[in-house]
PDB file as gemmi writes it, atoms N, CA and C in Angstrom:
CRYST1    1.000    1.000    1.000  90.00  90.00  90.00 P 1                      
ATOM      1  N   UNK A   1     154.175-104.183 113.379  1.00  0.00           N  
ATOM      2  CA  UNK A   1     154.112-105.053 114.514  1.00  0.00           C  
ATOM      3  C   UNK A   1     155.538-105.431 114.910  1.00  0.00           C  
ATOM      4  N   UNK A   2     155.926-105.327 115.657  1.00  0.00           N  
ATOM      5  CA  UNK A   2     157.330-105.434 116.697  1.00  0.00           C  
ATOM      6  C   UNK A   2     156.825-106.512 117.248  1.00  0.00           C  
ATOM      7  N   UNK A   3     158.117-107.990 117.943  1.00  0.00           N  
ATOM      8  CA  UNK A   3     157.475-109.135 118.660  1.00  0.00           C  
ATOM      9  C   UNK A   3     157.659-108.413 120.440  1.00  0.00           C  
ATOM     10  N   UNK A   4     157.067-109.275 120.616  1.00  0.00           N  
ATOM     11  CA  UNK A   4     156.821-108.868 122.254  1.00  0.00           C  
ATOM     12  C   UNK A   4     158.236-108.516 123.190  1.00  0.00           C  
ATOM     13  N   UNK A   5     158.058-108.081 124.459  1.00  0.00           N  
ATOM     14  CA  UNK A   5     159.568-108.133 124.882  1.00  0.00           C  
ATOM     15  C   UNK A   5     160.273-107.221 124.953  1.00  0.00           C  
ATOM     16  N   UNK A   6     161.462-107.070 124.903  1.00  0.00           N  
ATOM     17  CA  UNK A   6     161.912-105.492 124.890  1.00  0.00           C  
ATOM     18  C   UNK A   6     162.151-105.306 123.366  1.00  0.00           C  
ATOM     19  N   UNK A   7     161.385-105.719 122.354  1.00  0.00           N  
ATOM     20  CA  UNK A   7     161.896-104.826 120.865  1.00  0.00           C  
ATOM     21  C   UNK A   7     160.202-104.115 120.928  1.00  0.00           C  
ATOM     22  N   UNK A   8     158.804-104.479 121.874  1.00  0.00           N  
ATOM     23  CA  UNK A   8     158.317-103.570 122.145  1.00  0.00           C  
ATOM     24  C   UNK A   8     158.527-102.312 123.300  1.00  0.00           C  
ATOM     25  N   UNK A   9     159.055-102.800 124.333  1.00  0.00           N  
ATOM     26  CA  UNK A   9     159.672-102.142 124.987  1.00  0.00           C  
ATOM     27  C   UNK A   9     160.412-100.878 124.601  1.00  0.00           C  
ATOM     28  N   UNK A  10     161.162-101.492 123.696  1.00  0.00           N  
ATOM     29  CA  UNK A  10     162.206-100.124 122.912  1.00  0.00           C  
ATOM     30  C   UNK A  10     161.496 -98.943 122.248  1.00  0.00           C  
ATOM     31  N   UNK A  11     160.270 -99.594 121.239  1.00  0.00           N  
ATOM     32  CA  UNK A  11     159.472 -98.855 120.523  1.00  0.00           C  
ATOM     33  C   UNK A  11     158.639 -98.171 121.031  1.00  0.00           C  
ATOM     34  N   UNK A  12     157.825 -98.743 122.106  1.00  0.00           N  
ATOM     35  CA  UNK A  12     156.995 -97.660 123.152  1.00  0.00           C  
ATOM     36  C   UNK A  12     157.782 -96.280 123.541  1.00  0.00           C  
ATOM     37  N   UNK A  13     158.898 -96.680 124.534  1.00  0.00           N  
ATOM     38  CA  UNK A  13     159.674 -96.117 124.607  1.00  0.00           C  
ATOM     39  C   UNK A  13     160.251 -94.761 124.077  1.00  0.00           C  
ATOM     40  N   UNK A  14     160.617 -95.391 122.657  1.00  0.00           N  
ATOM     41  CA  UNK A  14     161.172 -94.276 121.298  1.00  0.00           C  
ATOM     42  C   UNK A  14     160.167 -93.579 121.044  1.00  0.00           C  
ATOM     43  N   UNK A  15     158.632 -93.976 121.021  1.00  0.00           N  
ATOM     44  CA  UNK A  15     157.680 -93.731 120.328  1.00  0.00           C  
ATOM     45  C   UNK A  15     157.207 -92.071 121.379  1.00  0.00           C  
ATOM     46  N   UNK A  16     157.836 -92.360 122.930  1.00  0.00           N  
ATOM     47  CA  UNK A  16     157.598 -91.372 124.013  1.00  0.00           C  
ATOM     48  C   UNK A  16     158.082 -90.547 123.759  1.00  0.00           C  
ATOM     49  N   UNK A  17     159.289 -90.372 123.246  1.00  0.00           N  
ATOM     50  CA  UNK A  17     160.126 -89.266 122.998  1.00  0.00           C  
ATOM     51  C   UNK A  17     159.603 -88.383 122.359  1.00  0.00           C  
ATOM     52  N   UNK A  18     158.943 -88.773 121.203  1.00  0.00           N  
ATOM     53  CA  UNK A  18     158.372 -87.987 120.239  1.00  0.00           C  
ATOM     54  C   UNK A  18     157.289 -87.764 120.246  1.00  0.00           C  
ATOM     55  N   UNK A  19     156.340 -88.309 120.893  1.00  0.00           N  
ATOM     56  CA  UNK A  19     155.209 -87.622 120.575  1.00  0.00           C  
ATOM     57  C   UNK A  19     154.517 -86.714 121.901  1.00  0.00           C  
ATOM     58  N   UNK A  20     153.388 -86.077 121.885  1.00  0.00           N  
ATOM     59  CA  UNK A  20     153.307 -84.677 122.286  1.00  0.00           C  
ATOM     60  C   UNK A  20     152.124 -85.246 123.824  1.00  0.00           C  
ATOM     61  N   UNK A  21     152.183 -84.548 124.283  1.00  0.00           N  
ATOM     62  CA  UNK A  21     151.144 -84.894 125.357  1.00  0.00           C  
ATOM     63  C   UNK A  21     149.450 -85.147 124.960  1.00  0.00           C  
ATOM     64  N   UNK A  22     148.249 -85.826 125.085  1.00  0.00           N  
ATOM     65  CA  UNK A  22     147.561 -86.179 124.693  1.00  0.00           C  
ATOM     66  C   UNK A  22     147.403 -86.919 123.541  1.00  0.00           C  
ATOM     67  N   UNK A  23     148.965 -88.128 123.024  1.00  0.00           N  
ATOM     68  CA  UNK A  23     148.946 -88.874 122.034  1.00  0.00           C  
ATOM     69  C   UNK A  23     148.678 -89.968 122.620  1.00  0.00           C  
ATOM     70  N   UNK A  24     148.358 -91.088 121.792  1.00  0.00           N  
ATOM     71  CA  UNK A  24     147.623 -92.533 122.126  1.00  0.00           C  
ATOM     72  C   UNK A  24     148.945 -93.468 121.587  1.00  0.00           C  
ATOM     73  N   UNK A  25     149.252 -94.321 122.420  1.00  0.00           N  
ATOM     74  CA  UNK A  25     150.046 -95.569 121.624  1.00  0.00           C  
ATOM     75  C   UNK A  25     148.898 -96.563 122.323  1.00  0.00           C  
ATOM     76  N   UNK A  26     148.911 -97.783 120.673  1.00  0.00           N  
ATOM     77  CA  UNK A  26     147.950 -98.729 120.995  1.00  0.00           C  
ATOM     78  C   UNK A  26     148.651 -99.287 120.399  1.00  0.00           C  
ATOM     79  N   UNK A  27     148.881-100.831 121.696  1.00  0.00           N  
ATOM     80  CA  UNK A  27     149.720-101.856 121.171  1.00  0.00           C  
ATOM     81  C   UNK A  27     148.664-102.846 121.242  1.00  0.00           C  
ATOM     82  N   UNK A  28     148.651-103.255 119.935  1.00  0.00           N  
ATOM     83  CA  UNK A  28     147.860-104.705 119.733  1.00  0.00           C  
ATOM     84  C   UNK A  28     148.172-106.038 119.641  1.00  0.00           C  
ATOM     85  N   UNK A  29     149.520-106.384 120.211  1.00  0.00           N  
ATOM     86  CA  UNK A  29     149.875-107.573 120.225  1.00  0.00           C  
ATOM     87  C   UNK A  29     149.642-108.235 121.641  1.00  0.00           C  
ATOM     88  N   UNK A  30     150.291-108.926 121.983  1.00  0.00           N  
ATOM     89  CA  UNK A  30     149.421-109.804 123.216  1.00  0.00           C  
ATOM     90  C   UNK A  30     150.738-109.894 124.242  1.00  0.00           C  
ATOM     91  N   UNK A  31     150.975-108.703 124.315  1.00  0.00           N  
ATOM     92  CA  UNK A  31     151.759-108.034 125.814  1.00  0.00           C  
ATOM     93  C   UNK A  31     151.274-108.443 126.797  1.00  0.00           C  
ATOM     94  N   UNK A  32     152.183-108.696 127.802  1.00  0.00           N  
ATOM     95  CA  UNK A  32     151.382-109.655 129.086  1.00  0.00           C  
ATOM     96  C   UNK A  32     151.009-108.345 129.507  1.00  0.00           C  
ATOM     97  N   UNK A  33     150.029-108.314 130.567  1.00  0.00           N  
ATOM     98  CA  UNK A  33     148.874-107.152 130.934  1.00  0.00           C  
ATOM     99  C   UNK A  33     150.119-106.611 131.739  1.00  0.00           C  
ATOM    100  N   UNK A  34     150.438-107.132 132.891  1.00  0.00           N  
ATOM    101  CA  UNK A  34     151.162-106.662 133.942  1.00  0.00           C  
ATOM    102  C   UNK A  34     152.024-105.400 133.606  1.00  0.00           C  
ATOM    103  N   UNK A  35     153.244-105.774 132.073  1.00  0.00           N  
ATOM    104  CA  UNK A  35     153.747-104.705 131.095  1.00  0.00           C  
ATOM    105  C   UNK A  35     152.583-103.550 130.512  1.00  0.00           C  
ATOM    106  N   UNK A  36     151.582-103.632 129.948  1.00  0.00           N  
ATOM    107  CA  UNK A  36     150.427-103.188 129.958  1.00  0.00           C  
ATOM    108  C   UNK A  36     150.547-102.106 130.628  1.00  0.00           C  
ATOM    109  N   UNK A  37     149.766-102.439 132.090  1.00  0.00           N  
ATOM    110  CA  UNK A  37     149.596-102.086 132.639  1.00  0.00           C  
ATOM    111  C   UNK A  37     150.707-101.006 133.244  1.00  0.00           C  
ATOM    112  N   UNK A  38     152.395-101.101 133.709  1.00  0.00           N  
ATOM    113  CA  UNK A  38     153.256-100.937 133.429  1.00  0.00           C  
ATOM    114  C   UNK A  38     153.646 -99.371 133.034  1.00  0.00           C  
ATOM    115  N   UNK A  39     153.732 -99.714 131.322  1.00  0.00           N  
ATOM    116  CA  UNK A  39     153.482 -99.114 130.626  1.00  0.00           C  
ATOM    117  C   UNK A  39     152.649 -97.748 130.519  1.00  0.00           C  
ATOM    118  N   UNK A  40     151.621 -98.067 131.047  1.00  0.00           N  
ATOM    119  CA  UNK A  40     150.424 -97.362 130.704  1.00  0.00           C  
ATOM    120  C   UNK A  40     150.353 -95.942 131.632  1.00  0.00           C  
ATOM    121  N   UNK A  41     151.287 -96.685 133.115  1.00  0.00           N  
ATOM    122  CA  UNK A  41     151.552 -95.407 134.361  1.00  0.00           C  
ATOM    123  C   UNK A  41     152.350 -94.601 134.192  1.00  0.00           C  
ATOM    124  N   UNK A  42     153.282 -95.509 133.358  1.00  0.00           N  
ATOM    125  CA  UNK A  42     154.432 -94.573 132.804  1.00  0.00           C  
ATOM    126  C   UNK A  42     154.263 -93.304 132.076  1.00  0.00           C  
ATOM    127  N   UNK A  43     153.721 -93.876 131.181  1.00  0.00           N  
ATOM    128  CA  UNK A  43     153.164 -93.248 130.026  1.00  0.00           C  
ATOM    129  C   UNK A  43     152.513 -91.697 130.301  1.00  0.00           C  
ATOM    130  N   UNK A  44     151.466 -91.955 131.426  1.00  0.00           N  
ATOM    131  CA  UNK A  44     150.461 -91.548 131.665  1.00  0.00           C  
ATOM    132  C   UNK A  44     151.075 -90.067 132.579  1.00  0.00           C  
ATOM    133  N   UNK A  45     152.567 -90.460 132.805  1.00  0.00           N  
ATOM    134  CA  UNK A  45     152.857 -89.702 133.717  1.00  0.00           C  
ATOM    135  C   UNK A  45     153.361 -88.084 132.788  1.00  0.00           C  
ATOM    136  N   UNK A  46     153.603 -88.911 131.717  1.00  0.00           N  
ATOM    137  CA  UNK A  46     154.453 -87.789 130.271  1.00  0.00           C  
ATOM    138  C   UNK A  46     153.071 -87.386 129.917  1.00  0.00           C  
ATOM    139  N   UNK A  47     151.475 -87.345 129.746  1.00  0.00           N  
ATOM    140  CA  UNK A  47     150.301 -87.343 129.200  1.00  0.00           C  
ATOM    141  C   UNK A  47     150.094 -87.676 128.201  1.00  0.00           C  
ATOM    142  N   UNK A  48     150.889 -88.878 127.793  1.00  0.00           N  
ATOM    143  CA  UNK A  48     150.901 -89.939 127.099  1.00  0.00           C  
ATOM    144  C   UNK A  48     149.128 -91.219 126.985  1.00  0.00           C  
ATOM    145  N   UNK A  49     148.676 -91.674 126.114  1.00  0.00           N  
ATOM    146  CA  UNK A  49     147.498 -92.999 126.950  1.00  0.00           C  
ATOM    147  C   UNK A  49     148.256 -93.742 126.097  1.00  0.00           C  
ATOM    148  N   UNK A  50     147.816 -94.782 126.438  1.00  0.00           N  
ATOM    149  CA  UNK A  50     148.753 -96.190 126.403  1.00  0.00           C  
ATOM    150  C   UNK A  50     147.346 -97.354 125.954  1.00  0.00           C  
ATOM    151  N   UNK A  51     146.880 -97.955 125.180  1.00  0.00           N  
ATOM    152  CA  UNK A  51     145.751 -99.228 125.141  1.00  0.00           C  
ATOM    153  C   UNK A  51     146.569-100.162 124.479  1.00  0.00           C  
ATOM    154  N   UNK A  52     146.586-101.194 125.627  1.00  0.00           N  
ATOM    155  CA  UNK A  52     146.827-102.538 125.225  1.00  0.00           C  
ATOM    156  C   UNK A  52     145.279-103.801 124.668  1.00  0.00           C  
ATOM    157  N   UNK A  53     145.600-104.099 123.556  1.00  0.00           N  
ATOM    158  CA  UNK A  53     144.466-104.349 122.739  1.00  0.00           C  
ATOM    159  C   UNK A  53     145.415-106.244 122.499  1.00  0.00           C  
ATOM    160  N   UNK A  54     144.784-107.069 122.951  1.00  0.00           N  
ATOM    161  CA  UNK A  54     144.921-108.197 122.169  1.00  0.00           C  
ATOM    162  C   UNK A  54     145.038-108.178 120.603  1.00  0.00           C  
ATOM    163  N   UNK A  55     145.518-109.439 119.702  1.00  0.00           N  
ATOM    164  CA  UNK A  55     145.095-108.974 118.291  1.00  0.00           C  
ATOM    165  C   UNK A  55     144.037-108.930 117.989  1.00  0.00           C  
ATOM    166  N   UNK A  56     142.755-110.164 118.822  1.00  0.00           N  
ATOM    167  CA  UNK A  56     141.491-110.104 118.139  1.00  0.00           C  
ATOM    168  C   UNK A  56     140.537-108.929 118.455  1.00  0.00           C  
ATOM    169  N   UNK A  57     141.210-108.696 119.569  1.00  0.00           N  
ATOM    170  CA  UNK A  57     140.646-107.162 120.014  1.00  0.00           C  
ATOM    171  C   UNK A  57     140.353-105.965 119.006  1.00  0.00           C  
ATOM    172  N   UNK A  58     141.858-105.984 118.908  1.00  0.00           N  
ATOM    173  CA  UNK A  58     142.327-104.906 117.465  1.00  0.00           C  
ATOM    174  C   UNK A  58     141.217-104.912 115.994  1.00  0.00           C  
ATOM    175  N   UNK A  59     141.524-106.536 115.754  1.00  0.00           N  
ATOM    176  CA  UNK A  59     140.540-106.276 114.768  1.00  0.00           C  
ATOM    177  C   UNK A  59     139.549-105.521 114.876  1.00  0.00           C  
ATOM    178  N   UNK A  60     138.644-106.334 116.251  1.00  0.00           N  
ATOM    179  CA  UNK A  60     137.176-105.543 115.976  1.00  0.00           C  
ATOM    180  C   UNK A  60     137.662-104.144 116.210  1.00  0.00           C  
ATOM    181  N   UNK A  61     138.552-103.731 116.465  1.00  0.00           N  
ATOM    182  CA  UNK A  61     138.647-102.447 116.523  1.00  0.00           C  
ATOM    183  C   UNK A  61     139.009-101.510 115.257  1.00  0.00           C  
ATOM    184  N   UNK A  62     139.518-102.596 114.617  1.00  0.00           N  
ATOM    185  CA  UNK A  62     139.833-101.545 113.486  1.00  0.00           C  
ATOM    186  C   UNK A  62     138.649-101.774 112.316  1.00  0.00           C  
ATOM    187  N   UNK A  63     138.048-102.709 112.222  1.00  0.00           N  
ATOM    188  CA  UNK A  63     136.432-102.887 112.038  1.00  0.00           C  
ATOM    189  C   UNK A  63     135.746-101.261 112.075  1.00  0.00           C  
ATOM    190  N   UNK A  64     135.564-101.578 113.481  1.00  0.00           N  
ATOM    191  CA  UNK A  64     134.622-100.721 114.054  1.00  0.00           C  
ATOM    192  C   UNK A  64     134.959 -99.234 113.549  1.00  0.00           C  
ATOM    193  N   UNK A  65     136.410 -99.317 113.410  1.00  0.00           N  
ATOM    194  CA  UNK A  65     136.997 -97.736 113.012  1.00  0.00           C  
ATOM    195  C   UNK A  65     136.623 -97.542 111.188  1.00  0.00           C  
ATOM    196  N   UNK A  66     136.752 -98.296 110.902  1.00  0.00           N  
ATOM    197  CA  UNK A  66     136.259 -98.501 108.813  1.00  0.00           C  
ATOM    198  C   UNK A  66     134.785 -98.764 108.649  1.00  0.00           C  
ATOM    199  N   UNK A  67     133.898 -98.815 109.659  1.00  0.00           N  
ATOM    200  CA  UNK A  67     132.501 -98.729 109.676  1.00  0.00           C  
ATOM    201  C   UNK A  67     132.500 -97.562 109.749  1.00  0.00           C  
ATOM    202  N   UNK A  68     132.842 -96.795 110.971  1.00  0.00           N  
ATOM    203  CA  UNK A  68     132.985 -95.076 111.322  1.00  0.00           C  
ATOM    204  C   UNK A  68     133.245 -93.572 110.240  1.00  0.00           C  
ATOM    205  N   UNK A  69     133.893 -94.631 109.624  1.00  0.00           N  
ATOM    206  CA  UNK A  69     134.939 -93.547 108.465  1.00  0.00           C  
ATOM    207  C   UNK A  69     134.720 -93.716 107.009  1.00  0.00           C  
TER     208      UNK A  69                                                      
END                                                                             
């Protein structure tokens, strides 16, 4: 977990460089949507997806993923 701001900013970012078209970054901290959102066009443009997940979000999400598996 990175705090909000540009030290996520940076990491999204870095995280673009490297990874391959049809990879997922899911940020679960509580990024204002607008960045989100942002983000997500950017992203989308490299064939990058981008999910911005609140934390309580996340949980149930990572729940839901250790029920699955």
């Amino acid at each position: 977990m990175v705090p909000a701001g540009d030290p996520t900013e940076s990491t999204v970012m870095k995280l673009a460089e490297i990874l391959e078209p049809g990879d997922v970054i899911i940020d679960g901290g509580n990024s204002n949507y607008k960045n989100t959102i942002r983000r997500g066009k950017a992203l989308a443009e490299n064939g990058l997806a981008y999910i911005g997940l609140q934390k309580t979000k996340m949980l149930l999400l990572n729940l839901f993923i250790r029920i699955l598996v």
